[in-house]
N, C-alpha and C positions, 0 to 999 in steps of 0.2 A: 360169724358176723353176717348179718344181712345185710345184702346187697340193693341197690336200689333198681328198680325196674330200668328196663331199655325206654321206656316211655319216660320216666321221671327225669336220667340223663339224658334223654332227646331236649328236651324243654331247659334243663342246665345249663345244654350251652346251646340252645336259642335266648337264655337270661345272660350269657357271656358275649354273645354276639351284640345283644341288646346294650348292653354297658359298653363296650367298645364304641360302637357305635356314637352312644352317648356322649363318653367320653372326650372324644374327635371330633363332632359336632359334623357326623356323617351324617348326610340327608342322602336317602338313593329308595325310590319307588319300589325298584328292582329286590332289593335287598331288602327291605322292608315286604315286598309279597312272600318272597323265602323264608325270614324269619315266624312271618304267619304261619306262614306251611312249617313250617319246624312242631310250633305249638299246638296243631291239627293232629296230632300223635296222640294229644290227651281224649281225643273223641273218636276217632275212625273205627269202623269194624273192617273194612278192609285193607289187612297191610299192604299187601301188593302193589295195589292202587295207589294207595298211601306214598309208597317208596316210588313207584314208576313216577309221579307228578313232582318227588322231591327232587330224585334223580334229574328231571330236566329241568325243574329252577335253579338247579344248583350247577348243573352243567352249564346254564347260559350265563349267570350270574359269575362263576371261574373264568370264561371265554372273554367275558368285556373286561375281568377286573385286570386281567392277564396282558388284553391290549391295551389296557391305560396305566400299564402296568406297576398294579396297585396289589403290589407281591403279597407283604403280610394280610391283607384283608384278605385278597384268594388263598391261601395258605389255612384262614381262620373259617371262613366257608365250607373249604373241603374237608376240615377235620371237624365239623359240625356235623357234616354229612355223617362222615364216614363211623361215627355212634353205631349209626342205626342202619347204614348204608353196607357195612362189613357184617353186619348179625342178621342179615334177610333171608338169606335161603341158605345157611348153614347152621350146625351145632351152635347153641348158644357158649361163647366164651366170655364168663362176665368180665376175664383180665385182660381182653382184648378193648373192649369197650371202654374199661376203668384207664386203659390205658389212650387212647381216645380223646374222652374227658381230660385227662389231663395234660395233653396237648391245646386243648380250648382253652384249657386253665394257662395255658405261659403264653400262648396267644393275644388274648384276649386280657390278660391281668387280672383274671378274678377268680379268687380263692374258691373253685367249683367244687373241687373234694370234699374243704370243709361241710361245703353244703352238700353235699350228694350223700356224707357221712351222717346229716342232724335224720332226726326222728320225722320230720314233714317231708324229705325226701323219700325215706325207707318204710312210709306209712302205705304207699302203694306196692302189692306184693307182684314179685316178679314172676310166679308162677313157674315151671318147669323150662319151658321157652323163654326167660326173659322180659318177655315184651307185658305181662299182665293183662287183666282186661281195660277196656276204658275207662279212664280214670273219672270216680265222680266229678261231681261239678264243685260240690264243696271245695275239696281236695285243691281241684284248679286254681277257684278265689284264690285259696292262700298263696300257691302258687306264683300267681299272679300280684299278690301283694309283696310277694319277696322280690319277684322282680320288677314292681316298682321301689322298695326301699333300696335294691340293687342298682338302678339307675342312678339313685341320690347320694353312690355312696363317693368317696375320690380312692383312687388306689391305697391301697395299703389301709383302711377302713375295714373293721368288720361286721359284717350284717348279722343281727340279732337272730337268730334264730334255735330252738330246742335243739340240743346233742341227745342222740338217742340214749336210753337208757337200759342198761342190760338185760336183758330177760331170761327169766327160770326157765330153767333147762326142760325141753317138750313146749314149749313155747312160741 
């Protein structure tokens, strides 16, 4: 079964964090720059980079939520991070990450799996490393359109999207 790249779940649950968000009718600058930076995943050529800039929005953005002490939102932050923040400079483990994800997913209330598992998830290849290369721009749109009908949606709601479909073996 293919797995979906580390970029595809990076963007997952920045679409989890986004609904939450939504949800709760959170308004925070803060969080909202981080969340950008989540979806910067789908265009970077340098991950380091990448990761060091996320590492500190997400370290400041944990610190304030922590003193206003805004438990599960810091909880939902950190384990956004740690996607893509546990896979940087180790062996790629995709059960580690899947595992991750779905932490965002009980966090945050949205069924991430099911979508990490559809065919517009796993359309982007993860490559030997995980991470793939940058995700076209196409690809994003849609992206990007799932996580606006994922804003629209109320918990327990499921977002339309294609369930992959088997592929011939060498495939």
């Amino acid at each position: 079964m293919t797995q979906p790249s580390l970029r595809a779940m990076q963007v997952l649950a920045a679409i989890g964090m986004e609904v939450y968000c939504s949800r709760n009718l959170i308004s925070d600058p803060e969080l909202d720059s981080y969340i950008r930076h989540l979806w910067k995943i789908t265009s970077t050529t340098n991950l380091p980079d990448w990761s060091e800039e996320c590492t500190r929005l997400c370290d400041r953005v944990i610190a304030r939520l922590a003193l206003e002490k805004k438990d599960h939102l810091r909880r939902l932050c950190n384990a956004a991070y740690e996607i893509t923040g546990s896979q940087m400079y180790t062996i790629y483990k995709p059960e580690q990450a899947a595992r991750d994800l779905h932490d965002v997913c009980l966090l945050s209330g949205v069924d991430l799996e099911s979508l990490a598992a559809s065919e517009l998830c796993c359309r982007h290849v993860p490559g030997k490393q995980g991470w793939g290369e940058p995700v076209p721009q196409s690809l994003v749109q849609e992206w990007e359109e799932l996580a606006q009908q994922s804003r629209c949606t109320e918990p327990g709601d499921d977002v339309a999207v294609p369930k992959r479909t088997p592929q011939a073996p060498g495939r």
